[in-house]
Gaussian input, Z-matrix of N, CA and C with variables (Angstrom, degrees):
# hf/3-21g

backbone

0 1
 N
 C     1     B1
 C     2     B2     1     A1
 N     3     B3     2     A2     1     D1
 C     4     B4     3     A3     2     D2
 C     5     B5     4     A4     3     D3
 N     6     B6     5     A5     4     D4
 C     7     B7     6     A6     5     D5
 C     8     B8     7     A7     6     D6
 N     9     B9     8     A8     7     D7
 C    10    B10     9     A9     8     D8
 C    11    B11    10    A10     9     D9
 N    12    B12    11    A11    10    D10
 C    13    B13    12    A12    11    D11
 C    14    B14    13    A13    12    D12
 N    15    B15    14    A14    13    D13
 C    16    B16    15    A15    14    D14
 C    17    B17    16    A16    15    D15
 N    18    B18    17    A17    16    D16
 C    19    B19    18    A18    17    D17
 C    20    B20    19    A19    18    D18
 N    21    B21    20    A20    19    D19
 C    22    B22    21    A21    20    D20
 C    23    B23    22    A22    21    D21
 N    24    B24    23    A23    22    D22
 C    25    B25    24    A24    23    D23
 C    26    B26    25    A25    24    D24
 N    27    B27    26    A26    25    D25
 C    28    B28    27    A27    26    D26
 C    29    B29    28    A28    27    D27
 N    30    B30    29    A29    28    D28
 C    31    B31    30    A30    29    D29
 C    32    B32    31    A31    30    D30
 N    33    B33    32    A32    31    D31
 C    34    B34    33    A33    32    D32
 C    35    B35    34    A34    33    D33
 N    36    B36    35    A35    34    D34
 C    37    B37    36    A36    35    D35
 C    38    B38    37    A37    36    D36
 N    39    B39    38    A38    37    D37
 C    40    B40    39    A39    38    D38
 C    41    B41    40    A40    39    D39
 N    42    B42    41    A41    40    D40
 C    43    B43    42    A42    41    D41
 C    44    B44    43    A43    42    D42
 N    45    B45    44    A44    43    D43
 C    46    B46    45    A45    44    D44
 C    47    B47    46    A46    45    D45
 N    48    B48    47    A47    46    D46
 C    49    B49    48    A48    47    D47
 C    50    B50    49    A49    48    D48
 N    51    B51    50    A50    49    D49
 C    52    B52    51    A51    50    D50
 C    53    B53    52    A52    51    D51
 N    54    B54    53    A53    52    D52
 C    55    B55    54    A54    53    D53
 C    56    B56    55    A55    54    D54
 N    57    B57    56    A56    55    D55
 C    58    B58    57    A57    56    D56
 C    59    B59    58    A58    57    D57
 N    60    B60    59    A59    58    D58
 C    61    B61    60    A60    59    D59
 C    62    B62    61    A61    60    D60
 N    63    B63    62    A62    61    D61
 C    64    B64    63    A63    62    D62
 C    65    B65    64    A64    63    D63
 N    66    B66    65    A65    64    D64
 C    67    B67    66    A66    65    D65
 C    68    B68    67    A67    66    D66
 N    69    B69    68    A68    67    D67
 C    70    B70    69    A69    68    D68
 C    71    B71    70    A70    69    D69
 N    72    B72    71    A71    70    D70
 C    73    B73    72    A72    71    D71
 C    74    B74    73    A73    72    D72
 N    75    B75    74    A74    73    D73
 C    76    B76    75    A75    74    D74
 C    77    B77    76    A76    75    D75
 N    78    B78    77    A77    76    D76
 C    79    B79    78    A78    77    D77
 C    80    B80    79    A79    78    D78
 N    81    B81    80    A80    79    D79
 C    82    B82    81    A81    80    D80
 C    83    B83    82    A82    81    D81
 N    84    B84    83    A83    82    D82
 C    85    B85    84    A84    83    D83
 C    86    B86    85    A85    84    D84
 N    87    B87    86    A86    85    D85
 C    88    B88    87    A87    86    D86
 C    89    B89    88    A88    87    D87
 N    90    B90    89    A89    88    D88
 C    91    B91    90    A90    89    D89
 C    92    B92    91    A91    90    D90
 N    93    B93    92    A92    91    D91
 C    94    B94    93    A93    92    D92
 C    95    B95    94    A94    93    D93
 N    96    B96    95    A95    94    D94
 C    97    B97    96    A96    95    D95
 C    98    B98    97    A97    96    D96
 N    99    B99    98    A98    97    D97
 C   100   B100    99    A99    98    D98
 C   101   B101   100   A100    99    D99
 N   102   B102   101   A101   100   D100
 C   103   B103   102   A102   101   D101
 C   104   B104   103   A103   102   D102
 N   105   B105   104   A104   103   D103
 C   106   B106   105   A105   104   D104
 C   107   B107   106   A106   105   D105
 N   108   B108   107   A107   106   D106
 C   109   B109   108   A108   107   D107
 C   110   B110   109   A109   108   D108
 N   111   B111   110   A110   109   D109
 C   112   B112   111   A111   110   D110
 C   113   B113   112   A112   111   D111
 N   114   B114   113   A113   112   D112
 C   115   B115   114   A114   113   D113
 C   116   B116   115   A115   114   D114
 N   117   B117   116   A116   115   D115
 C   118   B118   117   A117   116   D116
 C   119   B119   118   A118   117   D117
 N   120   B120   119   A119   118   D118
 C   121   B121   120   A120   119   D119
 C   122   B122   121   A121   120   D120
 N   123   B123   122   A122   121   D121
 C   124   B124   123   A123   122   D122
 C   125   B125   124   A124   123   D123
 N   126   B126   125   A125   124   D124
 C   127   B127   126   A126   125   D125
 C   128   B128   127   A127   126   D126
 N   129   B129   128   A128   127   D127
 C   130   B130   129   A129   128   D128
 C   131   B131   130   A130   129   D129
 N   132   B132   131   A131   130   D130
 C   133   B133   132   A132   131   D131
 C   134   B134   133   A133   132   D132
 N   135   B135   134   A134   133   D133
 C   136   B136   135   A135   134   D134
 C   137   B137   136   A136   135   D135
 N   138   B138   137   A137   136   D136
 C   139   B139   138   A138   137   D137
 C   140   B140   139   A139   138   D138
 N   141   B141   140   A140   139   D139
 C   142   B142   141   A141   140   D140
 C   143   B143   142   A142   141   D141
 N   144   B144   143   A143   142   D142
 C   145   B145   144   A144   143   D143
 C   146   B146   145   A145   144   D144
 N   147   B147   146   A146   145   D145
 C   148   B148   147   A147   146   D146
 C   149   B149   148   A148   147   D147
 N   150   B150   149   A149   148   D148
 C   151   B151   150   A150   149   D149
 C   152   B152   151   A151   150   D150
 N   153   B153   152   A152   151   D151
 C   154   B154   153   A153   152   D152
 C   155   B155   154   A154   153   D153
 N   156   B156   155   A155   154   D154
 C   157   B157   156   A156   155   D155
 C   158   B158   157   A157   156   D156
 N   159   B159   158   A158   157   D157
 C   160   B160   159   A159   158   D158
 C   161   B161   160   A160   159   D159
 N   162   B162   161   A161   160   D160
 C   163   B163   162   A162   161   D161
 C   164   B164   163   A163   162   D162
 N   165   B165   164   A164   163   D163
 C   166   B166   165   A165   164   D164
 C   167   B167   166   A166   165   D165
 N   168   B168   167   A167   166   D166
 C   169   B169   168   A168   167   D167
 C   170   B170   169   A169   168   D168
 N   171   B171   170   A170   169   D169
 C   172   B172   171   A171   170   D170
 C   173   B173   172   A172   171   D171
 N   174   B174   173   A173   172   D172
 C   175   B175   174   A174   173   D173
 C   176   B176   175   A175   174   D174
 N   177   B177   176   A176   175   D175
 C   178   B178   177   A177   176   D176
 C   179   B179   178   A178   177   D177
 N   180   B180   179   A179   178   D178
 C   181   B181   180   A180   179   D179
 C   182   B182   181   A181   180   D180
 N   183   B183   182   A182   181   D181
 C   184   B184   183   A183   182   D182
 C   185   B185   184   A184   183   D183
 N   186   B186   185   A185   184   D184
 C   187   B187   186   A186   185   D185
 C   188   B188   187   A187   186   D186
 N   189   B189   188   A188   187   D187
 C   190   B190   189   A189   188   D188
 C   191   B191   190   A190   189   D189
 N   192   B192   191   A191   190   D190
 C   193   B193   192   A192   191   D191
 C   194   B194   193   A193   192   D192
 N   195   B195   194   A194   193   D193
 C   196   B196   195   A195   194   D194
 C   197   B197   196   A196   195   D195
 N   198   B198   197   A197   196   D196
 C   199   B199   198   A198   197   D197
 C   200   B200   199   A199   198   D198
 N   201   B201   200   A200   199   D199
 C   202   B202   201   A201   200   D200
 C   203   B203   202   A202   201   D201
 N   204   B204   203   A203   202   D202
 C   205   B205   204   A204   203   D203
 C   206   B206   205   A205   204   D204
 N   207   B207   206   A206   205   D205
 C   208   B208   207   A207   206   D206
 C   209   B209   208   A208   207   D207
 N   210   B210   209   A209   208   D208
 C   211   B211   210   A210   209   D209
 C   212   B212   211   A211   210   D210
 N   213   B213   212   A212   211   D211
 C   214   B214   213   A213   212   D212
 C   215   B215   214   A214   213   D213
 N   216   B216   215   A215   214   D214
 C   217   B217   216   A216   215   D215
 C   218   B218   217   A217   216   D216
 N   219   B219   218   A218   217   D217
 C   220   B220   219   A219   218   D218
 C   221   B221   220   A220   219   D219
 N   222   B222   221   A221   220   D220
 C   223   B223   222   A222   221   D221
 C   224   B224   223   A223   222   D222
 N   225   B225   224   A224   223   D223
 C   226   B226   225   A225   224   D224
 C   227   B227   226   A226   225   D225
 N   228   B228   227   A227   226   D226
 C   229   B229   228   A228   227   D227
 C   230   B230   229   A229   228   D228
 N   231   B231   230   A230   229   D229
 C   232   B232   231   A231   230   D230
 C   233   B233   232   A232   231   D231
 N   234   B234   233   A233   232   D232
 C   235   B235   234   A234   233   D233
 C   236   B236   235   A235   234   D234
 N   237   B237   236   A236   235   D235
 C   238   B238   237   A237   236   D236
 C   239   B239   238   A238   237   D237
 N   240   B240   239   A239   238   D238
 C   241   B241   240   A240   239   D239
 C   242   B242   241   A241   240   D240
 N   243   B243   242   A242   241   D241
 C   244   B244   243   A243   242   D242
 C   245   B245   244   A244   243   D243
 N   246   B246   245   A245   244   D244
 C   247   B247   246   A246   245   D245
 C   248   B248   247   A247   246   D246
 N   249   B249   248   A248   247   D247
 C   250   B250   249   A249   248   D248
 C   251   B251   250   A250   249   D249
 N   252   B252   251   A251   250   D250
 C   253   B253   252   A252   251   D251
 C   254   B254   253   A253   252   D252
 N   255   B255   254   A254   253   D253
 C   256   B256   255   A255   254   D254
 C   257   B257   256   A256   255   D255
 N   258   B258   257   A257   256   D256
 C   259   B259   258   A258   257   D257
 C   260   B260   259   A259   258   D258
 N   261   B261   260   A260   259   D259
 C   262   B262   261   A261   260   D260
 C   263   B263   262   A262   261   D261
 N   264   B264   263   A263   262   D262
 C   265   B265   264   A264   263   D263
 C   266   B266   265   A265   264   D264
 N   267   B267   266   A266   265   D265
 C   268   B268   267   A267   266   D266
 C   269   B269   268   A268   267   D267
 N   270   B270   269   A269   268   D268
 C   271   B271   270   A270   269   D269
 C   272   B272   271   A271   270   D270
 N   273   B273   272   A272   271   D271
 C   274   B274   273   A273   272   D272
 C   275   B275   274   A274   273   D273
 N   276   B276   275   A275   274   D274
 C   277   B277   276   A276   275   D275
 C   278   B278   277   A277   276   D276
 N   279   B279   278   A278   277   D277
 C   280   B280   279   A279   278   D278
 C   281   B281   280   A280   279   D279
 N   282   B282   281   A281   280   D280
 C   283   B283   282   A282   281   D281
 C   284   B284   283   A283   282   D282
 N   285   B285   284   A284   283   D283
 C   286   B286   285   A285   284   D284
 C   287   B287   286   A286   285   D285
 N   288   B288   287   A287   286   D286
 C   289   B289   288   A288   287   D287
 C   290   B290   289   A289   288   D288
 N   291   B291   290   A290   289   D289
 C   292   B292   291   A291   290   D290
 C   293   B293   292   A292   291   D291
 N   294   B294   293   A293   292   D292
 C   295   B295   294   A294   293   D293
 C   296   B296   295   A295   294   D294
 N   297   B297   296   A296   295   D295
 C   298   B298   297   A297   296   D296
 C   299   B299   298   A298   297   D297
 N   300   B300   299   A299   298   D298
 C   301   B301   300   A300   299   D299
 C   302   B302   301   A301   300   D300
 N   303   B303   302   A302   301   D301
 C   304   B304   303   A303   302   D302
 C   305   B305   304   A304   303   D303
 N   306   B306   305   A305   304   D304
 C   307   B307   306   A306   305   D305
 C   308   B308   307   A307   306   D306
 N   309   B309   308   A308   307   D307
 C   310   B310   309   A309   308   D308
 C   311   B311   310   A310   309   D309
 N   312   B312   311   A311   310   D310
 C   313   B313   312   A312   311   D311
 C   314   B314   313   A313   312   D312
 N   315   B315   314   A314   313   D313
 C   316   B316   315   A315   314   D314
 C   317   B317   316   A316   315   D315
 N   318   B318   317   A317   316   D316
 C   319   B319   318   A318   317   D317
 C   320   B320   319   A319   318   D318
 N   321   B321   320   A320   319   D319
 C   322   B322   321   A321   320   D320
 C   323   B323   322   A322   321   D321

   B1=1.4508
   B2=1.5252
   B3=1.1753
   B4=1.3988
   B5=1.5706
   B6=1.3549
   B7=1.4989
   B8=0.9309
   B9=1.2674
   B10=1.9329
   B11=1.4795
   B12=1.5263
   B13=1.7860
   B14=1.7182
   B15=0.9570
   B16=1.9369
   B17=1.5535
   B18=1.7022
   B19=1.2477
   B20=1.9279
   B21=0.9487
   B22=1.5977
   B23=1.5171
   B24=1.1890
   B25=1.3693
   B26=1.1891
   B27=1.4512
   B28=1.6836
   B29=1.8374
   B30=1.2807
   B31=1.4242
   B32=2.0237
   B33=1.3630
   B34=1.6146
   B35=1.0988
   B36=1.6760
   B37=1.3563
   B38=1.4988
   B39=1.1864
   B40=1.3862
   B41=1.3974
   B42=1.4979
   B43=1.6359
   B44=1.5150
   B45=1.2124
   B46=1.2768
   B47=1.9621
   B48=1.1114
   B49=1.5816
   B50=1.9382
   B51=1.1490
   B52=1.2822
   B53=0.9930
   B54=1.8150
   B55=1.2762
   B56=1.3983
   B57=1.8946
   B58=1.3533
   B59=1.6108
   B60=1.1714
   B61=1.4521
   B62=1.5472
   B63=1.7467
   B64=1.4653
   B65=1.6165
   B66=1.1509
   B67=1.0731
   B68=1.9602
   B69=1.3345
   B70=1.4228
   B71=1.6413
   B72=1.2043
   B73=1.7588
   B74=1.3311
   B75=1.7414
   B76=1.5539
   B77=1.6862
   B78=1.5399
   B79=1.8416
   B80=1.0164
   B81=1.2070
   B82=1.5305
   B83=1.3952
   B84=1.6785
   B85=1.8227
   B86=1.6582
   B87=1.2788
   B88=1.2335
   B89=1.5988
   B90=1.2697
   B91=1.4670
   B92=1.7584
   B93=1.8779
   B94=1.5539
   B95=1.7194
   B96=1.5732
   B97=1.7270
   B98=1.3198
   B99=1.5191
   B100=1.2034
   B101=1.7088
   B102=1.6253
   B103=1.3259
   B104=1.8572
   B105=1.0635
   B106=1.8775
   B107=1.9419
   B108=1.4555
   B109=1.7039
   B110=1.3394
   B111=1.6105
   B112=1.4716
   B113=1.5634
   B114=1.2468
   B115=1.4459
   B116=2.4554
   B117=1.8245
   B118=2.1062
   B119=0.8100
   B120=1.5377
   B121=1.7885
   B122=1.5160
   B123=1.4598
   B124=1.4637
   B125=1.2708
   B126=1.0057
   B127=1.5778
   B128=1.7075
   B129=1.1825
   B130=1.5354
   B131=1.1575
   B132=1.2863
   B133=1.5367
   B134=1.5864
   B135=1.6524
   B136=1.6745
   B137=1.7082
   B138=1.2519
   B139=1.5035
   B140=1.4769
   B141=1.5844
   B142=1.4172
   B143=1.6427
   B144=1.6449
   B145=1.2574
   B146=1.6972
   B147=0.8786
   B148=1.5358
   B149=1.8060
   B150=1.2866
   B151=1.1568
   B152=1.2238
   B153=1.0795
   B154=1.6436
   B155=1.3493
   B156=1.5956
   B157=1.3708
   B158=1.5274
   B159=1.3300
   B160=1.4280
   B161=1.6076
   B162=1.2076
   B163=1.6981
   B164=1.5088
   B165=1.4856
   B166=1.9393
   B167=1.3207
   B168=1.2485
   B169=1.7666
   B170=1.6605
   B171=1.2882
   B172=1.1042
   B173=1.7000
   B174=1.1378
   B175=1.2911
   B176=1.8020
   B177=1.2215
   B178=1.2970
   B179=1.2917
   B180=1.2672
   B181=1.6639
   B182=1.4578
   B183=1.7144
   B184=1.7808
   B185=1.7146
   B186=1.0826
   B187=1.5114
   B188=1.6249
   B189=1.6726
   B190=1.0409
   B191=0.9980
   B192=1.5554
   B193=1.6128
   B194=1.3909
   B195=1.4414
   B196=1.4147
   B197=1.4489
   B198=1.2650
   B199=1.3065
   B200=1.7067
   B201=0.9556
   B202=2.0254
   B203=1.3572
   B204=1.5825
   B205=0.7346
   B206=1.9852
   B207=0.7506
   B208=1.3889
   B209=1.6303
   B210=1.2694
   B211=1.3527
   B212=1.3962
   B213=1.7832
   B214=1.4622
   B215=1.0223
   B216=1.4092
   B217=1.5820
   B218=0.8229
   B219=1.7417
   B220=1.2613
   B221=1.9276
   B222=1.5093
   B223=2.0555
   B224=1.5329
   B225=1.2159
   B226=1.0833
   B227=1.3806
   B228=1.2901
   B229=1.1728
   B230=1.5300
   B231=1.3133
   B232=1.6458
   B233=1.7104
   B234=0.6482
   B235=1.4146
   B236=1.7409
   B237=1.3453
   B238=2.2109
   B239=1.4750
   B240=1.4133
   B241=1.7478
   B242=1.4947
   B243=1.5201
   B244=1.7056
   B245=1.4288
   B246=1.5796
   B247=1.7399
   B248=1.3060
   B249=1.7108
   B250=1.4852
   B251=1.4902
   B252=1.5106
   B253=1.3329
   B254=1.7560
   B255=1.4364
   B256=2.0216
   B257=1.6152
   B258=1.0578
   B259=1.7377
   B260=1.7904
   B261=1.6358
   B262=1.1687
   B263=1.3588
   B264=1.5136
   B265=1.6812
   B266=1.3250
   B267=1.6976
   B268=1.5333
   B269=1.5254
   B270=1.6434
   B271=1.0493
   B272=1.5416
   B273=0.6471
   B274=2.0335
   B275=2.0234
   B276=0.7640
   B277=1.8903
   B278=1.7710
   B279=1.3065
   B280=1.8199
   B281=1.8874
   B282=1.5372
   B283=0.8982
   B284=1.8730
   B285=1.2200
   B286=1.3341
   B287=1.5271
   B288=1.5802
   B289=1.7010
   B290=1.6680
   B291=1.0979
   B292=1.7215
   B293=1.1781
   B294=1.2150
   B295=1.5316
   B296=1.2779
   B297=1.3183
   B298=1.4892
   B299=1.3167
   B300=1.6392
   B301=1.6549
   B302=1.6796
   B303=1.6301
   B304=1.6682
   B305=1.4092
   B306=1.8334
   B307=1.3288
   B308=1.9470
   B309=0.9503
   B310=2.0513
   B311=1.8895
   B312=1.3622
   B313=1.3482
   B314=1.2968
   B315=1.7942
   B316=1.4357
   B317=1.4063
   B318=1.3256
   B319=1.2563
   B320=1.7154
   B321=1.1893
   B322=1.9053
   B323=1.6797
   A1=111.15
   A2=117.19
   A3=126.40
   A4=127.92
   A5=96.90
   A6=113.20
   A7=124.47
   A8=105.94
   A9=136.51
   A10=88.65
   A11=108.59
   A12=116.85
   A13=83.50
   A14=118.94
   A15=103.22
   A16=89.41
   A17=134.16
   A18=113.66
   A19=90.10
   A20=124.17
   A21=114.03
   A22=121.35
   A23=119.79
   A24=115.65
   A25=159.01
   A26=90.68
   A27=110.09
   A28=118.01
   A29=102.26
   A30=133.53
   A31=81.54
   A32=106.99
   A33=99.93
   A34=128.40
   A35=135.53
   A36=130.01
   A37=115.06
   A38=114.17
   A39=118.55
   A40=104.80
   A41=115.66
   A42=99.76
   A43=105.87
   A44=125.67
   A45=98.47
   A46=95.62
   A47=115.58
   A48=132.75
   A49=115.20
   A50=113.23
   A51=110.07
   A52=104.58
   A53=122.58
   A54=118.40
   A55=85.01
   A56=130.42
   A57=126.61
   A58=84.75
   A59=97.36
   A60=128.47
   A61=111.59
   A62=108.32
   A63=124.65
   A64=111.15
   A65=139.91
   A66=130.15
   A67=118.93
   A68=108.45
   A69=103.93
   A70=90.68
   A71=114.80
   A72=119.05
   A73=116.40
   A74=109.46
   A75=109.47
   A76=104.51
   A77=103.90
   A78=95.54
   A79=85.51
   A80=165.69
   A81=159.73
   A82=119.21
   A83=88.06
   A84=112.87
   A85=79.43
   A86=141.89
   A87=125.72
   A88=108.47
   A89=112.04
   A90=123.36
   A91=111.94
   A92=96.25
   A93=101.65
   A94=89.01
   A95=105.70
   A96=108.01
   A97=122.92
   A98=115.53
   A99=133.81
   A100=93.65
   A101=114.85
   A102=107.88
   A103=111.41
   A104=112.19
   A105=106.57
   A106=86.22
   A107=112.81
   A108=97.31
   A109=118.36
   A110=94.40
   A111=96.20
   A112=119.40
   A113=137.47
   A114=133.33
   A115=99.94
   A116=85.31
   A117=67.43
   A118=121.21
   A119=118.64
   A120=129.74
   A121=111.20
   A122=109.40
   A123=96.92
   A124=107.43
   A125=125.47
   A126=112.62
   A127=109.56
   A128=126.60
   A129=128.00
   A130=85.58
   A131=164.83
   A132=141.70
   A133=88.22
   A134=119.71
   A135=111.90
   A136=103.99
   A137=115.79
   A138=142.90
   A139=87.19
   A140=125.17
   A141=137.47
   A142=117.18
   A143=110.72
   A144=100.12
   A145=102.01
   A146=112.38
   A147=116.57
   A148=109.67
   A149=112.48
   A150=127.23
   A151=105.69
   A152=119.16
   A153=118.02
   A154=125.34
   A155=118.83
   A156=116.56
   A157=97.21
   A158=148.83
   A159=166.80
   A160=103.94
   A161=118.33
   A162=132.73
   A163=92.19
   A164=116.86
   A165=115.16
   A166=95.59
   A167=134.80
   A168=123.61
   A169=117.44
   A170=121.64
   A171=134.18
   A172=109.33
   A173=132.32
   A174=152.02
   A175=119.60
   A176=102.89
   A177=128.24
   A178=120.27
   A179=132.86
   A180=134.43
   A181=123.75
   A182=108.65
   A183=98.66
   A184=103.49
   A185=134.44
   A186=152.23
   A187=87.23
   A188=130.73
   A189=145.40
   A190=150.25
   A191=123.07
   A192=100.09
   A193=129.23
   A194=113.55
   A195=128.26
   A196=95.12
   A197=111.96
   A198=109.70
   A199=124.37
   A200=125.40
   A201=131.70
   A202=103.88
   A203=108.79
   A204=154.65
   A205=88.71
   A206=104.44
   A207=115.87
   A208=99.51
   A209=116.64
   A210=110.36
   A211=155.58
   A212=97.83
   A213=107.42
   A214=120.29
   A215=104.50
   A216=132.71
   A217=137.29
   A218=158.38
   A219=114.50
   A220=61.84
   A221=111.95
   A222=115.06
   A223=91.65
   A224=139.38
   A225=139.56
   A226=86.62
   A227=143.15
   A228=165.19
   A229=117.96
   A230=98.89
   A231=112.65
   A232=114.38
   A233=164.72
   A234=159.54
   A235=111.44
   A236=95.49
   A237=108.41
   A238=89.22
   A239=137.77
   A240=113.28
   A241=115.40
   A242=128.82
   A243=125.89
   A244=115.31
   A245=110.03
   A246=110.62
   A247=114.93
   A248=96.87
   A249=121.28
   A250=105.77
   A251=99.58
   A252=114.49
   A253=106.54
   A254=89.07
   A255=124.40
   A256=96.41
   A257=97.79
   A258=93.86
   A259=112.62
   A260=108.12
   A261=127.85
   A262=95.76
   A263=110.17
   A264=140.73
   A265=92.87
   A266=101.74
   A267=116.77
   A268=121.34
   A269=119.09
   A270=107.46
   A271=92.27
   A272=124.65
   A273=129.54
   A274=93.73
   A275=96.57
   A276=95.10
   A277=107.08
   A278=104.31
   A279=86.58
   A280=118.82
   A281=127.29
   A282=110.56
   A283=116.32
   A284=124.82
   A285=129.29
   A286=112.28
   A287=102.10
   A288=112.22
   A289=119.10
   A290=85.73
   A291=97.46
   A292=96.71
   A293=143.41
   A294=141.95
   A295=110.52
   A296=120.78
   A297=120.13
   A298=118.49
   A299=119.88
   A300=116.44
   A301=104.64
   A302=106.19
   A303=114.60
   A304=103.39
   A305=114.18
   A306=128.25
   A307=99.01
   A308=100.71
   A309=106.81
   A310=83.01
   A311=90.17
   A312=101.27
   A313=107.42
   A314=99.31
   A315=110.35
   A316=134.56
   A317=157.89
   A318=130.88
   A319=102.43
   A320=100.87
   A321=120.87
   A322=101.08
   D1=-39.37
   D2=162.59
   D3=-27.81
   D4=-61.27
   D5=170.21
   D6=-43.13
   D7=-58.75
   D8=-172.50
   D9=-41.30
   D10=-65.84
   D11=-147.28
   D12=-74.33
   D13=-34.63
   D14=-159.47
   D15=-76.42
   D16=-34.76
   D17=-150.72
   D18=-100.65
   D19=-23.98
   D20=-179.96
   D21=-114.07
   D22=-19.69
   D23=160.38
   D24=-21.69
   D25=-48.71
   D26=169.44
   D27=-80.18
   D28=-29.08
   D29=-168.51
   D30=-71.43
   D31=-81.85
   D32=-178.61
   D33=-52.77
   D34=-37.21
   D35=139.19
   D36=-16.40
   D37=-70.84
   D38=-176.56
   D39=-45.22
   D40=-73.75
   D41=-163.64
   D42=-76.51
   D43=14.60
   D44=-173.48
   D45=-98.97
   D46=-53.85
   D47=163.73
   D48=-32.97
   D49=-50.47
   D50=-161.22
   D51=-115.69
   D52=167.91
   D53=-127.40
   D54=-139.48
   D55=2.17
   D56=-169.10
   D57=-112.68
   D58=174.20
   D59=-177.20
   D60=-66.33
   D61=115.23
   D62=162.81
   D63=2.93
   D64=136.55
   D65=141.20
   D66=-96.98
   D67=120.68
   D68=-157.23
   D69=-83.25
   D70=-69.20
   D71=-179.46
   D72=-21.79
   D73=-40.41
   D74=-163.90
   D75=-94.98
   D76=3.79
   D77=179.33
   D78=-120.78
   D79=25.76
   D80=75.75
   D81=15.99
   D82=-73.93
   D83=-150.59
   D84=-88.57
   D85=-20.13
   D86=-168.45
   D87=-90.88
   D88=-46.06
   D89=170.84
   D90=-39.84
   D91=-46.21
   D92=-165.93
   D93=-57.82
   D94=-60.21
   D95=-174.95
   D96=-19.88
   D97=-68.57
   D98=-149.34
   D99=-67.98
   D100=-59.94
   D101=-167.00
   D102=-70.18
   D103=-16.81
   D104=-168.21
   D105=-81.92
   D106=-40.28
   D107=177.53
   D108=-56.30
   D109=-61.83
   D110=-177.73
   D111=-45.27
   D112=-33.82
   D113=-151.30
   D114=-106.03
   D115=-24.68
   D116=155.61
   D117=-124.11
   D118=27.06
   D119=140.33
   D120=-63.65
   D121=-56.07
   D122=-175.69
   D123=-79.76
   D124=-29.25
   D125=-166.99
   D126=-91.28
   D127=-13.92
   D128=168.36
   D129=-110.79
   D130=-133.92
   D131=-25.93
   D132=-141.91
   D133=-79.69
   D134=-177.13
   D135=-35.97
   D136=153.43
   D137=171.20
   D138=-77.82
   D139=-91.62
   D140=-165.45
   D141=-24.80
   D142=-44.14
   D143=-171.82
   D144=-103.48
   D145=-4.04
   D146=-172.75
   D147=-93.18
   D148=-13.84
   D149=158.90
   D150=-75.34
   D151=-81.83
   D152=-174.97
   D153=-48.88
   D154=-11.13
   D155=177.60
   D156=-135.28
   D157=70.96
   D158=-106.59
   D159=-109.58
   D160=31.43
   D161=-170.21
   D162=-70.74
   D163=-69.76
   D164=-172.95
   D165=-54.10
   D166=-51.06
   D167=-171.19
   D168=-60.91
   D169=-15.36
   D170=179.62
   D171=-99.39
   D172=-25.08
   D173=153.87
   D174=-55.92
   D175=-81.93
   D176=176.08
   D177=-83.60
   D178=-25.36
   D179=-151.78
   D180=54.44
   D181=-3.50
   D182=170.27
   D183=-105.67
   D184=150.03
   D185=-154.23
   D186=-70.81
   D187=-46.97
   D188=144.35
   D189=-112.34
   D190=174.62
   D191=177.80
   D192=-99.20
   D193=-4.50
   D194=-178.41
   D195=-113.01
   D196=146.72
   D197=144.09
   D198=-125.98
   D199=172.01
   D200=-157.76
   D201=122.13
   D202=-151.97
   D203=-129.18
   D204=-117.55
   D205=-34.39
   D206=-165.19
   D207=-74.56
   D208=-68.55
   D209=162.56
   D210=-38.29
   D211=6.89
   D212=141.80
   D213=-153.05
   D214=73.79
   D215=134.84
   D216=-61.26
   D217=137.45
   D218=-124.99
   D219=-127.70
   D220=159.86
   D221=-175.33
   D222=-66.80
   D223=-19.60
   D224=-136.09
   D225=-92.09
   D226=-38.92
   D227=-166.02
   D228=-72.12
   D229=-56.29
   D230=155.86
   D231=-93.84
   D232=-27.41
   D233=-153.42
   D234=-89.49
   D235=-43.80
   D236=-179.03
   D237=-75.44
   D238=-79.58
   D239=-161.30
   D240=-60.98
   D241=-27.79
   D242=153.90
   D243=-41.96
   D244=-48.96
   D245=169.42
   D246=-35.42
   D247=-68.41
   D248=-168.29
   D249=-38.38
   D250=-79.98
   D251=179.26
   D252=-1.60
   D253=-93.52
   D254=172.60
   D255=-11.69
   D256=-49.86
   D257=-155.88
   D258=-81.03
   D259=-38.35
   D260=162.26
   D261=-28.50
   D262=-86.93
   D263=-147.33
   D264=-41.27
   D265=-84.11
   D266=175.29
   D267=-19.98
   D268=-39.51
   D269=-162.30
   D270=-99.97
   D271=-21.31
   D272=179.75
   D273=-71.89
   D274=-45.71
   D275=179.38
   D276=-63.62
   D277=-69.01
   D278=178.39
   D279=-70.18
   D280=-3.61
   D281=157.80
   D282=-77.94
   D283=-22.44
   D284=173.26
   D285=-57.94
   D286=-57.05
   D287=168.64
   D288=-42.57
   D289=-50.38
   D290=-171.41
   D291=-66.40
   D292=-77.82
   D293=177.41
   D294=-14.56
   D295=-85.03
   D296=177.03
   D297=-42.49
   D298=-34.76
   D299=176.00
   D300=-40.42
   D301=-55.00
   D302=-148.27
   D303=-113.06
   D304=45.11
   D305=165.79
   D306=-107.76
   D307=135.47
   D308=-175.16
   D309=-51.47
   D310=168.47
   D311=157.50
   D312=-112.61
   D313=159.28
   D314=-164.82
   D315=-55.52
   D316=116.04
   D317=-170.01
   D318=-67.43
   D319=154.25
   D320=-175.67
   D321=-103.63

């Protein structure tokens, strides 16, 4: 369930909240975000899920790769503002592009 919310969340926020046109590129690049964090958060970094699905221990030989305090963090935690981020950026970059597309060009 984690995934779900880190990799589409921000993307449905968006269309559900705002009143301009989908950005497809930026729920793309955000989707890609959310799920590639979320999945080597849980599978390297949390203890809880990295135990239960034993991929870094089979890799590395430690259950994880950090150890502290840090290692139970839940991906869910890091993975949705990395989404966010993605989707922000992405969508601030093709509105920048686009702008300049449909500015005249200069007279010489």
């Amino acid at each position: 369930m984690g995934m779900t919310a880190a990799a589409l969340l921000p993307a449905f926020v968006h269309g559900l909240y705002t009143k301009g046109r989908p950005n497809k590129r930026a729920a793309v690049c955000s989707i890609a975000v959310g799920t590639s964090s979320y999945l080597f958060w849980a599978l390297f970094i949390n203890k809880s899920s990295s135990v239960f699905l034993p991929i870094c221990k089979m890799l590395t030989g430690d259950a994880v790769l950090f150890s502290g305090p840090i290692q139970y963090c839940d991906a869910l935690i890091v993975s949705l503002p990395l989404s966010i981020a993605a989707f922000l950026i992405v969508m601030a970059i093709d509105r920048y592009c686009g702008s300049r597309k449909m500015q005249p060009a200069e007279a010489e």
